[in-house]
C-alpha positions as CSV (number, residue, x, y, z in Angstrom):
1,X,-20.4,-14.5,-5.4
2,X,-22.6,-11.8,-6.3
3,X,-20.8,-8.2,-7.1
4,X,-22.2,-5.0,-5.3
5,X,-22.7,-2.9,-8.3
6,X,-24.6,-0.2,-6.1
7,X,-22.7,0.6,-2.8
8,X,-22.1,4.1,-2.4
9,X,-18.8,5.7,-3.3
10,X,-17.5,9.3,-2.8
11,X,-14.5,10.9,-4.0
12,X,-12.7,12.4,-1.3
13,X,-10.0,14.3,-3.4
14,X,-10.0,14.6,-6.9
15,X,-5.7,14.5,-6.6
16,X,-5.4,13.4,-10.3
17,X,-2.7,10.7,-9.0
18,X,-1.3,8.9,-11.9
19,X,-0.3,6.0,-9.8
20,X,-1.4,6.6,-6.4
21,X,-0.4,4.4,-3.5
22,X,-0.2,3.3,0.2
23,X,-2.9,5.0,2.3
24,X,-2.4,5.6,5.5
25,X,-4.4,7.2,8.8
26,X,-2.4,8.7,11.1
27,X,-4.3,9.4,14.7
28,X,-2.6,12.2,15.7
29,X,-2.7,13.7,13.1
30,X,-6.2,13.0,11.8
31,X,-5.6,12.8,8.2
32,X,-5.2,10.5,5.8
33,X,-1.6,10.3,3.6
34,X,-0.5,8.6,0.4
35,X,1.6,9.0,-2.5
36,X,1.7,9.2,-6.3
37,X,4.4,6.9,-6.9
38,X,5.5,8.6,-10.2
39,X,5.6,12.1,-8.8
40,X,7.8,13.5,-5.8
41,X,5.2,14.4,-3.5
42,X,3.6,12.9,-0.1
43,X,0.0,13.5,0.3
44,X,-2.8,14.1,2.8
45,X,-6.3,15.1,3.3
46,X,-8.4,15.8,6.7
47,X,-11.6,14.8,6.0
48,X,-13.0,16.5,9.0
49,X,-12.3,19.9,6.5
50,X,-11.8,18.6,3.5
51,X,-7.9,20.1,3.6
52,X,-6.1,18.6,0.9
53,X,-2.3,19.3,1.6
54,X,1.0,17.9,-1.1
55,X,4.0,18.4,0.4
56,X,6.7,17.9,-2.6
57,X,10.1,15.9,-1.9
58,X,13.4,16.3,-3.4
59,X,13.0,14.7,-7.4
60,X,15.1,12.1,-6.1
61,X,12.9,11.0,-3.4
62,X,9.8,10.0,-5.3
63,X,8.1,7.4,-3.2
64,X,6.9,3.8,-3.7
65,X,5.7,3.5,-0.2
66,X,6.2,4.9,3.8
67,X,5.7,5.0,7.2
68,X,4.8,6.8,10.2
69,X,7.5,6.9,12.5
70,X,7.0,6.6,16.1
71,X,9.2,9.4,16.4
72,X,7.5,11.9,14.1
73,X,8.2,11.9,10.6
74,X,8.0,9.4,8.2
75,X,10.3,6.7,6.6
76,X,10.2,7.2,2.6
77,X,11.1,4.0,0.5
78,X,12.6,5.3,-2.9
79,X,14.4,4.3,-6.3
80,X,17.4,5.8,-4.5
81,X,17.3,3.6,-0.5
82,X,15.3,4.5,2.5
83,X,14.9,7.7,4.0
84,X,13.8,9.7,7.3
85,X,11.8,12.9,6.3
86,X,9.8,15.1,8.3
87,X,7.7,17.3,6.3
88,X,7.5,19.9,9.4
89,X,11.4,20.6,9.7
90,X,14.3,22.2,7.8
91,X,16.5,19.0,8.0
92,X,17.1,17.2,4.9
93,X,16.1,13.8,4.7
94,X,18.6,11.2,5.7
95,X,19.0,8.3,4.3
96,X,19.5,5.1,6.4
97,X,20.0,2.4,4.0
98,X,20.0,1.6,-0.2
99,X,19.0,-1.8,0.1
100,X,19.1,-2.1,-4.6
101,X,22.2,0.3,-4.6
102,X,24.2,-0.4,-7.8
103,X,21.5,-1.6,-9.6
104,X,20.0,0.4,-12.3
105,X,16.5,0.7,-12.8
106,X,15.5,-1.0,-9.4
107,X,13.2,0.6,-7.2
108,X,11.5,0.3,-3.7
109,X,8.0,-0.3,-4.2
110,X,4.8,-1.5,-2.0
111,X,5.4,-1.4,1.9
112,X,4.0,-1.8,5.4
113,X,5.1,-2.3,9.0
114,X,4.5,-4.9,10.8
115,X,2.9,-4.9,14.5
116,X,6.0,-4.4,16.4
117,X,7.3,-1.9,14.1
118,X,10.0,-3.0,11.5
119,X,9.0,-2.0,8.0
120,X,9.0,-4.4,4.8
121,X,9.4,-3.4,1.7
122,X,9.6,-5.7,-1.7
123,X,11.6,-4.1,-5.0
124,X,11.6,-4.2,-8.2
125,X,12.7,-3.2,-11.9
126,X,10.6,-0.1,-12.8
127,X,10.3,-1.2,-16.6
128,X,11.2,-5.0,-17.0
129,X,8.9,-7.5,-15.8
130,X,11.8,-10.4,-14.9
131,X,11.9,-11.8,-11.2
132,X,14.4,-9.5,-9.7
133,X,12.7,-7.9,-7.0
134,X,13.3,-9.3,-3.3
135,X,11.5,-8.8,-0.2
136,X,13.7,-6.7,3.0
137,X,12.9,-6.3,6.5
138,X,14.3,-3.0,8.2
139,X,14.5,-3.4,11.5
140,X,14.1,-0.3,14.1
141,X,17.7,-0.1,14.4
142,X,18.1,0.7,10.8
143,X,19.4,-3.0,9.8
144,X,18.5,-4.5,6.2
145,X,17.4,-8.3,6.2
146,X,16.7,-10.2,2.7
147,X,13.4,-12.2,3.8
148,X,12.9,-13.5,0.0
149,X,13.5,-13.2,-4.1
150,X,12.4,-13.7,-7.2
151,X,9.9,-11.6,-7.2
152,X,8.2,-9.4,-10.1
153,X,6.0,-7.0,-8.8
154,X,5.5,-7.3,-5.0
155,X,2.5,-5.9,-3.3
156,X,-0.5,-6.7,-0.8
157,X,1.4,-6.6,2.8
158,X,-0.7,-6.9,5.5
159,X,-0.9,-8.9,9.0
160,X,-3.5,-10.3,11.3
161,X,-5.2,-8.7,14.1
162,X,-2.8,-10.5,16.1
163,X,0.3,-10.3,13.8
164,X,0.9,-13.7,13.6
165,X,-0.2,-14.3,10.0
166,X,1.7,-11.9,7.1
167,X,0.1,-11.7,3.6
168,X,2.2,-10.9,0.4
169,X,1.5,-10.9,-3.2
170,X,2.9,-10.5,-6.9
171,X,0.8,-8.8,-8.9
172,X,2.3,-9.7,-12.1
173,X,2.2,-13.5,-11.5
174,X,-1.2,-13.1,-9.8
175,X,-0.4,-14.7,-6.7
176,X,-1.2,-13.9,-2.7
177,X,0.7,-15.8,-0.5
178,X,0.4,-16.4,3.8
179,X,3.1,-17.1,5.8
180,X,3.4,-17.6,9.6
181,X,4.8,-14.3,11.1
182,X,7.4,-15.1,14.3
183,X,5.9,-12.1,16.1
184,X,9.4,-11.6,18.4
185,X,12.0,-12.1,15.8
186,X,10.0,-11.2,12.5
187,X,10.8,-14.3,10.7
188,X,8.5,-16.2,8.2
189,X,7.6,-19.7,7.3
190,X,5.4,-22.1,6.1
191,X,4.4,-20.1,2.7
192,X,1.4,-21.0,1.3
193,X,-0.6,-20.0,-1.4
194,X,-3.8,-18.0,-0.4
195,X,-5.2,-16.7,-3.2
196,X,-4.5,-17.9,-7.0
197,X,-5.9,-15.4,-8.9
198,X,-4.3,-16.5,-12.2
199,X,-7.7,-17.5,-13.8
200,X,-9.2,-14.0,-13.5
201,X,-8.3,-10.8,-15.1
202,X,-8.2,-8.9,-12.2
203,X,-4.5,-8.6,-10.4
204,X,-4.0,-7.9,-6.7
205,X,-2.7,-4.6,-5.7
206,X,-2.6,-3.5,-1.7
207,X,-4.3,-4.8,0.7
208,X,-5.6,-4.2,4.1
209,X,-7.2,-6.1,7.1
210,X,-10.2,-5.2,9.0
211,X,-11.0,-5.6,12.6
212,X,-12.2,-8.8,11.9
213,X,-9.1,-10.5,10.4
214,X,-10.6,-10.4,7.0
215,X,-8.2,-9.3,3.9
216,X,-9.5,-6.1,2.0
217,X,-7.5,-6.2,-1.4
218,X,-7.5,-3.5,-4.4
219,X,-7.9,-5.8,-7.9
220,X,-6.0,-4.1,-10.9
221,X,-7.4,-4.7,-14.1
222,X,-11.4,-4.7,-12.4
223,X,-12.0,-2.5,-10.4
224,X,-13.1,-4.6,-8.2
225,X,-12.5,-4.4,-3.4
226,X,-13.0,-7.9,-2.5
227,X,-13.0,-8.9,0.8
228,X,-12.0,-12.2,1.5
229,X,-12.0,-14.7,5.0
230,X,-8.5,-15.7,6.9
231,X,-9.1,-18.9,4.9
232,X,-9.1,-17.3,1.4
233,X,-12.7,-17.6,0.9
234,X,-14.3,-14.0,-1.1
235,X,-16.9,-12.6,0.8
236,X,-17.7,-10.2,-0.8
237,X,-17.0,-8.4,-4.0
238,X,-17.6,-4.3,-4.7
239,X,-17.6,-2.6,-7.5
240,X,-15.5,0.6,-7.6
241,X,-15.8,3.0,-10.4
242,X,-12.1,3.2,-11.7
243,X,-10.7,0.3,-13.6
244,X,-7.3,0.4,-11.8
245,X,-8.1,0.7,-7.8
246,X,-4.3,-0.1,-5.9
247,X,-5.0,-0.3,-2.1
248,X,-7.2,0.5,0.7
249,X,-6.9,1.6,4.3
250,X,-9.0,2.2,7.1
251,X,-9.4,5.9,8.4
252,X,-11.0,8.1,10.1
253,X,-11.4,8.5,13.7
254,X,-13.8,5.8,14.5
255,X,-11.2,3.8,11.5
256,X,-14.8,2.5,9.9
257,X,-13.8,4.6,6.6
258,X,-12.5,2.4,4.0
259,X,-10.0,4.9,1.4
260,X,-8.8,3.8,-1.4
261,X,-6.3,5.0,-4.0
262,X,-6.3,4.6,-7.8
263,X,-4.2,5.1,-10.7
264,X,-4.7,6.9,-14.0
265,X,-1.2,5.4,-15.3
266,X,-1.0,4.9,-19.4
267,X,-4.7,6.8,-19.7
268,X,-5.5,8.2,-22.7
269,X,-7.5,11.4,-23.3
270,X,-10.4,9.9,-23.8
271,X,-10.4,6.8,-21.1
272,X,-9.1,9.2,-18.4
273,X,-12.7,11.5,-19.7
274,X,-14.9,8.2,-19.4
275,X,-13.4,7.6,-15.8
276,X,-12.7,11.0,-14.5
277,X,-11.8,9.5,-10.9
278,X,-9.2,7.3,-12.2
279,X,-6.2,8.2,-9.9
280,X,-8.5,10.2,-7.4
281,X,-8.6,9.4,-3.6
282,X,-11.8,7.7,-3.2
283,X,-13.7,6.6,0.4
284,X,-16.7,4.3,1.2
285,X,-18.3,2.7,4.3
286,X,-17.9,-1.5,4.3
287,X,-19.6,-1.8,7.4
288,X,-16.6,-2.8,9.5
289,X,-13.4,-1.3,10.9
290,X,-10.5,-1.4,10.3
291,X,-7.3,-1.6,12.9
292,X,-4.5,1.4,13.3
293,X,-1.7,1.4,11.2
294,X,1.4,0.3,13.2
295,X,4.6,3.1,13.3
296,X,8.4,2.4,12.4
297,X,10.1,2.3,15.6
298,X,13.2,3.6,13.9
């Protein structure tokens, strides 16, 4: 497969993220929102203006992923349960569940909603790399379901066009799995593997699909956006210009801008000055669209 060395990239906001994560469009809104996952702020930029906006959480609340809520708002998954925050009002954020409560050094990280609105969200231990993570379903009335365990670093959720297909990966172990998606009751099965990325020294990171059904993934490690067929197959490779790209997301109004976060994490002086947009919010056009983000019905 040949690598595109030479597709245009832009930097849309130099936001110094040291581990930026979880892009998201909203449509009403018209802006684009993520998080840096080691500082308690959520995100967003209009790139109609070029307004860059951080709106900064409670230290408690600092974010391994979210949602848009049907209802306004956002839900927040944090070392410390789920939340309900809207950055617009005075209320606190309430917290609806603490799926890893009593167990140090745990933390929600990577999630995404599926297409009828219940969020998933996979945990882990924040320092060890042991498989103690486990993947939850939160359902719009606020119930926790364990889905799976054993996991060290889960990532990459995604679904078909038509929702019937889910796609979940650990980064550490290299691995990117499909499962078939029971679109009424959210329930998985027949896991199989659907990407083994184990020879390479890339890892998977978040992951997106486009319009098409194809699965846009972020490789650690590479730098590399590969785009890859419902069958697994790479279609095509980019080359981004940070080493450490985490996930992508469609945006914009027509959704045919592809955004991509990055992280800066573990940098030193001098690698952070030879790849000044590690951890920036960074945007290209792939040629396709993409499909809108579906909101927690909670």
């Amino acid at each position: 497969m040949e690598i595109e060395y030479d597709h245009p990239i832009e930097c849309a906001v130099q936001s110094a993220d040291i581990l930026g994560e979880v892009p998201l469009w909203c449509n009403q809104s018209q802006r684009l929102w993520w998080v840096d996952v080691r500082r308690p702020a959520l995100q967003s930029y209009d790139p109609s203006t070029q307004q860059y906006r951080a709106f900064r959480l409670h230290p408690d609340l600092v974010t391994g992923s979210y949602a848009l809520r049907s209802e306004g708002g956002f839900l927040l998954a944090t070392a410390a349960g789920l939340f309900l925050y809207d950055p617009h009002s005075e209320k606190p954020a309430q917290r609806i569940a603490h799926p890893e409560e009593g167990k140090p050094g745990m933390r929600l990280n990577d999630g995404k909603c599926d297409r009828q609105g219940r969020f998933w969200v996979g945990s882990m231990h924040d320092t060890l790399r042991e498989p103690l993570g486990t993947l939850y379903r939160i359902d719009p009335n606020h119930s926790v379901h364990t889905m799976l365990t054993d996991f060290v670093l889960p990532n990459s959720l995604s679904w078909s066009p038509d929702g019937h297909t889910m796609y979940f990966a650990d980064t550490h172990h290299q691995m990117v799995w499909q499962f078939d998606y029971d679109t009424q009751f959210g329930e998985i099965s027949n896991r199989r593997v659907f990407k083994d990325w184990r020879d390479q020294l890339g890892r998977p990171d978040g992951a997106t699909i486009d319009a098409e059904g194809f699965v846009w993934t972020c490789m650690v490690a590479t730098g590399q956006l590969v785009r890859q067929d419902p069958s697994g197959n790479i279609a095509r490779i980019i080359q981004l210009p940070v080493t450490n790209p985490t996930c992508p997301c469609f945006g914009g109004p027509d959704l045919d801008t592809l955004f991509i976060t990055s992280h800066s994490q573990r940098f030193t002086h001098a690698e952070q000055a030879k790849e000044p947009w590690a951890g920036a919010l960074l945007q290209l056009n792939v040629g396709v669209k993409g499909i809108a983000e579906p909101r927690f019905k909670g």
